[in-house]
C-alpha positions in Angstrom: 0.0 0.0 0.0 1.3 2.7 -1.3 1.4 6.8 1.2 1.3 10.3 0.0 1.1 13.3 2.1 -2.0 15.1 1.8 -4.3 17.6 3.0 -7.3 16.7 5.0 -9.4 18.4 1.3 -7.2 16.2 -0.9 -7.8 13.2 1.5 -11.6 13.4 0.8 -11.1 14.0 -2.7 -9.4 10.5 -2.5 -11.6 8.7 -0.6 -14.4 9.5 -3.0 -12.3 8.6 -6.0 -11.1 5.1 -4.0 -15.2 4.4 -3.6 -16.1 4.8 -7.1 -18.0 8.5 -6.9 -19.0 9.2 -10.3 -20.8 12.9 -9.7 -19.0 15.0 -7.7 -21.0 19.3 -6.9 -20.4 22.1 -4.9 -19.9 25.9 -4.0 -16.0 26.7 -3.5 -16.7 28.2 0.4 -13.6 27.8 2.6 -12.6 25.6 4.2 -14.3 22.8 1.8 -13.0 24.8 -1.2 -9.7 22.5 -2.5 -12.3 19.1 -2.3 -13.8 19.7 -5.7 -10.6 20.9 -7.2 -8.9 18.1 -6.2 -11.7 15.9 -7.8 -10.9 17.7 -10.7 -7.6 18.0 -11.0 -6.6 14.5 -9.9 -9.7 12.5 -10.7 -10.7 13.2 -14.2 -13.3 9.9 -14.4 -15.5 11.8 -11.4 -17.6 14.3 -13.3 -17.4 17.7 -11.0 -19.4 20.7 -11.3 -19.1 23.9 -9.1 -23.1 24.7 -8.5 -24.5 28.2 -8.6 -25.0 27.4 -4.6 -25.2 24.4 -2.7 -29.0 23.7 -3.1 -28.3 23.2 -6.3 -25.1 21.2 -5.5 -27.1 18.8 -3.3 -29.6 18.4 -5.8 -27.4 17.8 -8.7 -26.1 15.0 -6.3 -29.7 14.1 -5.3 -29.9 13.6 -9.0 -27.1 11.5 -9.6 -28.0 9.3 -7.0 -31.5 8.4 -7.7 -29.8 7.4 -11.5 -27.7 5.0 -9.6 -24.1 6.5 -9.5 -22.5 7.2 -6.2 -22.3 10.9 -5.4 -20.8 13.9 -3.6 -21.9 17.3 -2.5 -19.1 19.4 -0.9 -19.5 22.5 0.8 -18.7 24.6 4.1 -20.8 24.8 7.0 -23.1 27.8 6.1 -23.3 26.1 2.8 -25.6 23.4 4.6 -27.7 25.9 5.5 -28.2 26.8 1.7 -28.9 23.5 0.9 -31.2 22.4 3.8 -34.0 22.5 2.0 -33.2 19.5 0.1 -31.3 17.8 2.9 -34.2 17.1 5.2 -36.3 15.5 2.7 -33.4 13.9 0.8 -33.1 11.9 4.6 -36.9 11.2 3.8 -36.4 9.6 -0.1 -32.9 7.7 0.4 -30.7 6.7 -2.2 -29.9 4.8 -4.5 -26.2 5.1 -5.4 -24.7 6.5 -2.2 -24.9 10.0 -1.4 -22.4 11.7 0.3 -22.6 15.2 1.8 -19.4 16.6 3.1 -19.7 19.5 5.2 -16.5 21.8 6.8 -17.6 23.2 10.2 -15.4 26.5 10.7 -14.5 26.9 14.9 -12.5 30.1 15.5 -14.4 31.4 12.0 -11.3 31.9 10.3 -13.0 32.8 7.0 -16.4 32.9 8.0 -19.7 34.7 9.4 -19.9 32.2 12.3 -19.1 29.1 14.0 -22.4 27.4 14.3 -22.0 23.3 14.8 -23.4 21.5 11.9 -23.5 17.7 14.1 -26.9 19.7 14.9 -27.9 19.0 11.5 -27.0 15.2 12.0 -30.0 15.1 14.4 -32.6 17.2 13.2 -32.6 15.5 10.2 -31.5 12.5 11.6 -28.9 11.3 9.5 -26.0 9.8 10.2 -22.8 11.7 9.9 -19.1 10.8 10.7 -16.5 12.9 12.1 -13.0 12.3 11.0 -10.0 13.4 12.6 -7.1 13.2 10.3 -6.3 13.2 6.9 -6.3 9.7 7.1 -9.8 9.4 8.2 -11.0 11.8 6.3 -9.9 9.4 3.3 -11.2 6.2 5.1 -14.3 7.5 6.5 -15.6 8.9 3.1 -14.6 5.7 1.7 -16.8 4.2 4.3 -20.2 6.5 3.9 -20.6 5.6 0.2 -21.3 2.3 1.7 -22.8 3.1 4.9 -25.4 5.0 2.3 -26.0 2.2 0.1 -26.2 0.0 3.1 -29.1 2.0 5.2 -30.6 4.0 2.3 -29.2 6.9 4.1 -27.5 9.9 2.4 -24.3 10.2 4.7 -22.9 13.6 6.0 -18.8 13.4 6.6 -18.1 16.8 8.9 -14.6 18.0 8.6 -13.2 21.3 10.4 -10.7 23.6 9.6 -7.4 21.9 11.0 -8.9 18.9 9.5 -9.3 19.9 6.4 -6.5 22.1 6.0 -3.7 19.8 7.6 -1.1 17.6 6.1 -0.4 13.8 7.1 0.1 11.0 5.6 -2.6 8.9 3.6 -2.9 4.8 2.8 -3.7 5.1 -1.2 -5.7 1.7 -1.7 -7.1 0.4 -4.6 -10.0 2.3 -6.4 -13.3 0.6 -6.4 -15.3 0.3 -10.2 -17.7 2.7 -11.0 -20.9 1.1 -11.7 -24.1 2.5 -12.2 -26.8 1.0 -10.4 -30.2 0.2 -12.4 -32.9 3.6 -12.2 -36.2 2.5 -10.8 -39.4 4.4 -11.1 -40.3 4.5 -7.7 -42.5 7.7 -7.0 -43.5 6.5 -3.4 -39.8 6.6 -2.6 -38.9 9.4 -4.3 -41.8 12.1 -4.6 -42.9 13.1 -1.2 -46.3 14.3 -1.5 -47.7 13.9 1.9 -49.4 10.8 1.1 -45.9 9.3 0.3 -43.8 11.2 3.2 -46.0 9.7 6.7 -45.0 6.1 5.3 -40.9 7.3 4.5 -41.2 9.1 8.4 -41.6 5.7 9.9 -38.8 4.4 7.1 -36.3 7.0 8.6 -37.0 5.9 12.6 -36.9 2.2 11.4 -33.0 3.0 9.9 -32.1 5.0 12.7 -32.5 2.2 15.0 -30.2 0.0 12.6 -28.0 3.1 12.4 -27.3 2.9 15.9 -26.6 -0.5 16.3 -24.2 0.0 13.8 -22.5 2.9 15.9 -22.1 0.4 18.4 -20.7 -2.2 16.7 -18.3 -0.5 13.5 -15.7 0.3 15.2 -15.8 4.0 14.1 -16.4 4.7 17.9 -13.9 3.2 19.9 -12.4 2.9 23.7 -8.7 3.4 24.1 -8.3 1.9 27.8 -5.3 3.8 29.9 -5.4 4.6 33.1 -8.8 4.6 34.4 -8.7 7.6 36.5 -9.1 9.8 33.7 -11.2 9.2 31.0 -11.5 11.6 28.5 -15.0 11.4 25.1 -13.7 13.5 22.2 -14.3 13.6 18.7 -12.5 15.0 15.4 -9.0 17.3 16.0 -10.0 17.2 19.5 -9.0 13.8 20.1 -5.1 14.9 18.4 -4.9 17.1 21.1 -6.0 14.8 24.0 -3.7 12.3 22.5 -1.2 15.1 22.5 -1.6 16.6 26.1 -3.4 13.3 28.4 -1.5 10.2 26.9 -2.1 8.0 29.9 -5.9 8.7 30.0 -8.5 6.0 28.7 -10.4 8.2 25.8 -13.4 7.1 23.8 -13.2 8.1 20.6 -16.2 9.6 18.9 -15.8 8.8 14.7 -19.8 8.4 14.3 -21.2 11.5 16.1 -24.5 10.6 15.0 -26.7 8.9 16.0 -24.1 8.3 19.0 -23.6 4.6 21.1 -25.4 4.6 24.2 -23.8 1.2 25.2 -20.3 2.3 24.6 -21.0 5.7 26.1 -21.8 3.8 29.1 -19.4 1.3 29.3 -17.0 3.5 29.0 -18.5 6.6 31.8 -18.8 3.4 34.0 -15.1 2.4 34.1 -13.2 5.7 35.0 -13.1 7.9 38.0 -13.0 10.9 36.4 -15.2 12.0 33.4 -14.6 14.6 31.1 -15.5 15.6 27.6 -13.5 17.8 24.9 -15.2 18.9 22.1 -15.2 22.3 19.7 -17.9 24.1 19.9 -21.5 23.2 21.1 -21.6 20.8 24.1 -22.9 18.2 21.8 -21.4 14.9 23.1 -21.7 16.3 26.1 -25.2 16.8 26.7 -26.2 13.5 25.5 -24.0 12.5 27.9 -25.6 14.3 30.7 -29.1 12.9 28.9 -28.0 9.4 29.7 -27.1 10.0 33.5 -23.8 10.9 33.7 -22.0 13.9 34.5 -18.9 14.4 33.0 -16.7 17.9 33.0 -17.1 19.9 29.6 -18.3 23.4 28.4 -17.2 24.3 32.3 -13.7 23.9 31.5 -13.4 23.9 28.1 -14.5 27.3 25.7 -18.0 26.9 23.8 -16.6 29.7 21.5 -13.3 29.9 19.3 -11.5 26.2 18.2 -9.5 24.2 20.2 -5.7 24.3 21.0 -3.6 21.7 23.0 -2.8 24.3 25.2 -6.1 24.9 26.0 -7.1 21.1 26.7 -4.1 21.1 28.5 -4.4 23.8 31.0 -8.7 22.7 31.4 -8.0 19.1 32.1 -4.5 19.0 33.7 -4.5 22.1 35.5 -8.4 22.4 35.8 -8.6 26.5 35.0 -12.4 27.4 34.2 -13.1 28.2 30.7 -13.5 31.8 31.0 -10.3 32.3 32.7 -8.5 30.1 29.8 -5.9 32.4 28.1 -6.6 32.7 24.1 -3.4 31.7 21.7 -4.6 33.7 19.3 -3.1 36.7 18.7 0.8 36.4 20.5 2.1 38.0 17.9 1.1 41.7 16.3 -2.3 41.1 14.6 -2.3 41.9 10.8 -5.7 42.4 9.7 -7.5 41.1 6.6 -7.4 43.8 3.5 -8.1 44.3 0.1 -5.2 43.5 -2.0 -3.5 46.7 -3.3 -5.2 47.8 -6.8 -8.4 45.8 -5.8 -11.1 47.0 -7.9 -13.2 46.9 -5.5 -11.0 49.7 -3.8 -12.2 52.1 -6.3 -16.0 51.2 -5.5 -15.6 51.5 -1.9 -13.6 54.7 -2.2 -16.5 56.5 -4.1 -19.3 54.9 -1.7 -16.8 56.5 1.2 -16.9 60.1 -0.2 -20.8 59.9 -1.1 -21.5 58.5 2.4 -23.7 56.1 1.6 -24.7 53.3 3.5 -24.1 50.1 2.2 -25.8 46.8 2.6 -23.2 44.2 2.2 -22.5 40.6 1.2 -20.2 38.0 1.4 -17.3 38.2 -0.4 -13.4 39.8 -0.9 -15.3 43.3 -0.9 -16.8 42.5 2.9 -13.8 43.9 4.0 -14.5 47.1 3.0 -15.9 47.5 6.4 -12.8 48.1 7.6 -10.3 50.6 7.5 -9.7 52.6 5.6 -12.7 52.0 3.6 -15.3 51.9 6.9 -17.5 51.5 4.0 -19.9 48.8 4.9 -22.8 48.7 7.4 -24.5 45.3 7.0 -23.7 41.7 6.3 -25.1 38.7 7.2 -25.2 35.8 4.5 -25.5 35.5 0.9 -27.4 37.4 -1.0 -29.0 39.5 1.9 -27.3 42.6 0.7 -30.0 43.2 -1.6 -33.1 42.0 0.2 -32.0 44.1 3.2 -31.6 46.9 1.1 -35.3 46.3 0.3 -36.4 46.5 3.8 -34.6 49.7 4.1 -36.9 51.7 1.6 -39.7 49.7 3.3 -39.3 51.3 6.8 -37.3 54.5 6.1 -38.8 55.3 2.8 -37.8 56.5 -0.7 -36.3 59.4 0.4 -33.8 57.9 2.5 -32.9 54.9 0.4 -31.8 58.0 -2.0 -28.8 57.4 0.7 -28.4 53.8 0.2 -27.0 51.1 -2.0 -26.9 47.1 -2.0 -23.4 45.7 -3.0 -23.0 41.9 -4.2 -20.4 40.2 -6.3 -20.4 38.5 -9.4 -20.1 35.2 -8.1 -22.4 35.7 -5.2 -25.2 37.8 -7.1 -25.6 34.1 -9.3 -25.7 31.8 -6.3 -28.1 33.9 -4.3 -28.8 37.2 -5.5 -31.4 36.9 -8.0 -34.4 36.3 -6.3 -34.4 39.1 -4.0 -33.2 41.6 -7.3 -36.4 39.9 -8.5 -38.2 41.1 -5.6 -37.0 44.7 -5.3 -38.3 45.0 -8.6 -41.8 43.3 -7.9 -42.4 44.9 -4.9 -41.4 48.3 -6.5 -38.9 49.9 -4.7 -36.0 52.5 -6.2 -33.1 51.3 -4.7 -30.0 51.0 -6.9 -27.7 47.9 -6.2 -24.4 47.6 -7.3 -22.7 44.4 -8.9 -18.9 43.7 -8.5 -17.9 42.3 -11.0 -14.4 40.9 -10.7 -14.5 37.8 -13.3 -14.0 35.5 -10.4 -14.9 33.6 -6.9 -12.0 35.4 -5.7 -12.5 35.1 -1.6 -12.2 31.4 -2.2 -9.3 31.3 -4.5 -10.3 32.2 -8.5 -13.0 29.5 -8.9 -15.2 29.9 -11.8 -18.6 30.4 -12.0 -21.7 30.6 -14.3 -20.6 33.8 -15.5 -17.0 33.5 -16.3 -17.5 31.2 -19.2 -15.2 28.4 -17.7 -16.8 25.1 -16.0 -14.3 23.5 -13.3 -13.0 20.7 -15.7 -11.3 23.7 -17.3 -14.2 23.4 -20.4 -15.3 26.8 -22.3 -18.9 27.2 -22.0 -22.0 29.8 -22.0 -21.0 32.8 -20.1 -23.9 34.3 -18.3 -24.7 37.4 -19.3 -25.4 39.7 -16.3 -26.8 42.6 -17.7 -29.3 41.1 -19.7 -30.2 38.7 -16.7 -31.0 41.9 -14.8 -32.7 43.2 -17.6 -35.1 40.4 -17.6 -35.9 40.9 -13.8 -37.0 43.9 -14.9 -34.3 46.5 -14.4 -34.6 49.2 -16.9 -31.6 51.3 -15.8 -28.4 48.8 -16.1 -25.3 50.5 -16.4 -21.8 49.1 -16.5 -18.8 51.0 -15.8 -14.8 50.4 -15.3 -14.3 51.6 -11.4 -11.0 52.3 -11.9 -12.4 55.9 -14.1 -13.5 56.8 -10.5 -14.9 60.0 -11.7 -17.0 58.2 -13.8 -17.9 56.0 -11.5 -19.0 58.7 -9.1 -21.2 59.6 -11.6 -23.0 57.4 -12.4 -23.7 56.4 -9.0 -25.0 60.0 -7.9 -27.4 59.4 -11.2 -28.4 56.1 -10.1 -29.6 56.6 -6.6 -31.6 59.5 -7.5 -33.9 57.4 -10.4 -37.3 56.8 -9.0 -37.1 53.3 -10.3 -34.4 50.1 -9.6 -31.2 50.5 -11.2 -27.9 47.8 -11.2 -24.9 49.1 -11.4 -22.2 46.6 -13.2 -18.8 47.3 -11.4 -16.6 45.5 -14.0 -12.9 45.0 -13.9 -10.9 41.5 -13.4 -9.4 41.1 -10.3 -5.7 42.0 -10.1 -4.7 38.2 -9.2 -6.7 36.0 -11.9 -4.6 35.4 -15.1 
C-alpha cells in the first residue's frame, strides 16, 4: 500500500475517488473549497461541477443518486444551510447510489460569518454523519459512507473542520473501487414526497435509525482506548489529536460516528473511569447526550464553547483544571495583521466613491466585505449570501424613498448568481428605487479564482456559456443597467449619484478582473 502526504481536502477527494464517486457538486466556500478541485484535477473519471450554490449542488447530487451513481456534495458549513432545503427531505427519499454530503464546520471562523455546529444538522434530520479526525480518516471514512449509504438507504454527511481539512499527514492510497451505475427504478413513493408518500418514508427514517445505531455500536468508528482509568477523556474529530497530545495515559473514547451516537459504549466507558470529562469544539454536543444518559462528566465548564480548540487549551482545562472563562486565548501572541483588500483591488475604487458619497451600504459576502474596515469603513451590514439586496429592500420599506436616495446594496459576481437573483427579483416586484451595485471581478475570488456561471469556464477547465449579467438583470425587470470600469472613478462617481436619484431600480455593473486572476 502505497502513502502520499495530503491535506485533510485532498484526502476526501481521495476517498471519494477510491469508492467509485461518479458525480461530484459544490460551491468553493472555505474551508471545503480544494475538495472539488482536487476531484478535478486529480480524478478526471469523477464528473465535477461547481453549483450556482449548494442547493443546487445537493440536488445535482440528489440527481445522480437516484440514477444510480455514487455521489458527492461538498460545501462549508453555512453552505448546509443553503442546501437544507433539500437535505431534510433527501433523509426522507434515500438513495440509490450512495450519497455523500461533506460539510467543513469552521470553529474560531477563520474565513467565515460564524461558527455554528453543523452535528446539529446530523440530528434534526437525523442522519448519520461521521467525524474524521485526520487526513487519514477523512480518506477512510468517506470511503466508508458511500457504503454506509447504500447499506441503510441513508444519504451520509462526513463533517470535517478547519485543522482537519486544511492539515497535512500522511494517507494509505488503496485500490479504487469500479464505477458502476446502479439500475434507475421508477419508484414515485420513494422518491416524490407528497404527503401521502412522506408519513409512510417518516416511519422508514425511525426504522433505519434504529439499525444506524446498532451499527455505531458495533463498527468500530467509535472506539475505547483503555489507559489509566482515572481519567477518561469522550472527544471527537482534532479534538481527540490534542487529547492524544496533552493526556496520553488517559483512557479516551473516541467519537468517529457523532451521529446517532452509542449509548452502550458511552456507558461502558462513563462506567469504568473515575474521572469524566469531555473535549469537544464548539457546542456541548457529546456532552449533553452524555448528561441525557445519566452521567455527569466535565465539559463546556472547562473547556470554551466559543473559538476552536488548541492543546494548550485542553491542557491547561484538564490538567491544571482553569475554568473556561479564565483560559488564556493563543490567538493573537504576535502583532495582529488584519485582513485587507489586495492593493489595486477593484473593489477599492468602489468603496472609495461609496466612502466620499456617504452612503450606507448593505453588504454581502465576499473579498469586498472587507471594506468594512479601515480605511474604507464602508460597509454597514452583512449577514449571508445574497441578503445585501433583500435588506436593502427592507430599508426603503421602513425609512422610505427618500432615505434609500442614501443607500446602495453591493453583491459580487459570483455571489449575485448563487443567491442574489431572487431578491433583485423582488426589489423590482415589490417596487422599490433602490439601486444595487454588482462587483464584477470575473472571479470567486474570496475562495481562490474559482469559476462560476458567469465567467465562461466550467471546473474541468471546459469553455462554455458565459452568463450574461446585464441582460439577466434586464429580464428581472431592471430598466436602468449601467456598466462601468471603477477604476475611471470619476466616472464612476457619476453614475452612482445618477443612479440613486432614479425613481425606479437600477444595477450598477462594477466590471474589472481582479488584479490576481490570469
Amino acid at each position: 500500500m502505497h502513502k502520499k502526504i495530503m491535506l485533510g481536502n485532498e484526502a476526501v477527494a481521495r476517498g471519494a475517488y477510491e469508492a467509485g464517486c461518479m458525480v461530484a457538486a459544490g460551491y468553493p466556500g472555505t474551508p471545503s473549497t480544494e475538495i472539488l478541485e482536487s476531484v478535478a484535477a486529480n480524478y478526471r473519471g469523477i464528473k465535477a461541477q461547481w453549483s450556482p450554490n449548494e442547493k443546487v449542488a445537493l440536488d445535482v447530487v440528489a440527481g445522480a443518486s437516484v440514477a444510480g451513481a455514487r455521489a458527492m456534495a461538498a460545501m462549508k458549513h453555512v453552505g448546509l444551510n443553503v442546501a437544507a432545503d433539500s437535505l431534510f427531505t433527501l433523509s426522507y427519499t434515500g438513495v440509490n447510489g450512495g450519497m455523500v454530503i461533506v460539510n467543513a464546520d469552521d470553529p474560531g471562523a477563520w474565513s467565515s460569518q460564524n461558527e455554528q455546529d453543523n452535528r446539529h444538522y446530523a440530528r434534526a434530520a437525523k442522519l448519520p454523519m461521521l467525524d474524521p479526525s485526520s487526513p487519514e480518516e477523512a480518506r477512510q471514512f468517506t470511503r466508508m459512507a458511500f457504503d454506509i449509504s447504500e447499506q441503510f438507504d441513508r444519504p451520509v454527511i462526513v463533517r470535517i473542520t478547519t485543522r482537519v481539512a486544511h492539515s497535512q499527514g500522511a494517507v494509505n492510497l488503496e485500490e479504487p473501487k469500479k464505477a458502476k451505475l446502479k439500475p434507475f427504478e421508477r419508484n414515485p413513493k420513494k422518491y416524490v414526497m407528497i404527503p401521502a408518500h412522506a408519513r409512510p418514508r417518516h416511519l422508514f427514517v425511525e426504522e433505519q435509525a434504529k439499525k444506524l445505531k446498532e451499527y455505531s455500536e458495533t463498527s468500530g468508528l467509535n472506539r475505547i482506548e483503555w489507559n489509566s482509568r482515572s481519567t477518561g477523556i469522550i472527544t471527537n474529530g482534532i479534538a481527540y489529536q490534542y487529547v492524544k497530545e496533552v493526556c496520553p495515559d488517559a483512557s479516551i473514547l473516541k467519537i468517529g460516528m457523532v451521529w446517532p451516537l452509542p449509548d452502550k459504549l458511552i456507558c461502558e466507558f462513563c462506567n469504568n473511569v473515575d474521572e469524566l470529562y469531555v473535549v469537544e469544539e464548539l457546542d456541548p454536543f457529546i456532552e449533553d447526550y452524555t448528561r441525557a444518559l445519566g452521567y455527569k462528566p466535565r465539559g463546556k465548564e472547562i473547556i470554551p464553547i466559543c473559538g476552536e480548540l488548541t492543546p494548550e487549551i485542553v491542557d491547561m482545562a484538564i490538567n491544571q483544571k482553569v475554568p473556561g472563562n479564565k483560559i488564556p486565548s493563543y490567538y493573537g501572541k504576535l502583532p495582529g495583521r488584519p485582513p485587507a483588500l489586495c492593493k489595486g483591488c477593484p473593489h477599492g475604487y468602489v468603496f472609495n466613491v461609496l466612502k466620499k458619497l456617504d452612503l450606507n451600504v448593505n453588504g454581502d459576502i465576499g473579498c469586498y466585505t472587507l471594506a468594512v474596515l479601515p480605511p474604507y469603513s464602508a460597509m454597514h451590514t452583512q449577514t449571508c449570501m445574497g441578503a445585501g439586496i433583500g435588506m436593502h429592500v427592507g430599508f426603503e420599506k421602513a425609512r422610505g424613498e427618500d432615505f434609500i436616495k442614501k443607500t446602495v446594496a453591493v453583491i459580487g459576481d459570483s455571489t449575485f448568481v448563487h443567491s442574489g437573483i431572487a431578491p433583485l427579483i423582488d426589489l423590482v416586484y415589490n417596487k422599490c428605487h433602490g439601486t444595487v451595485i454588482i462587483l464584477d471581478n470575473r472571479a470567486t475570488a474570496m475562495t481562490g479564482h474559482q469559476d462560476h456561471p458567469a465567467t465562461g469556464r466550467t471546473l474541468m477547465g471546459e469553455e462554455t456559456h458565459e452568463l450574461d449579467l446585464e441582460l439577466l438583470a434586464k429580464a428581472c425587470g431592471v430598466r436602468r443597467v449601467r456598466k462601468v470600469d471603477p477604476k475611471d472613478v470619476e466616472t464612476f462617481e457619476r453614475v452612482v449619484k445618477e443612479e440613486i436619484e432614479a425613481k425606479e431600480p437600477s444595477v450598477i455593473i462594477s466590471l474589472r478582473k481582479c488584479i490576481l486572476k490570469r
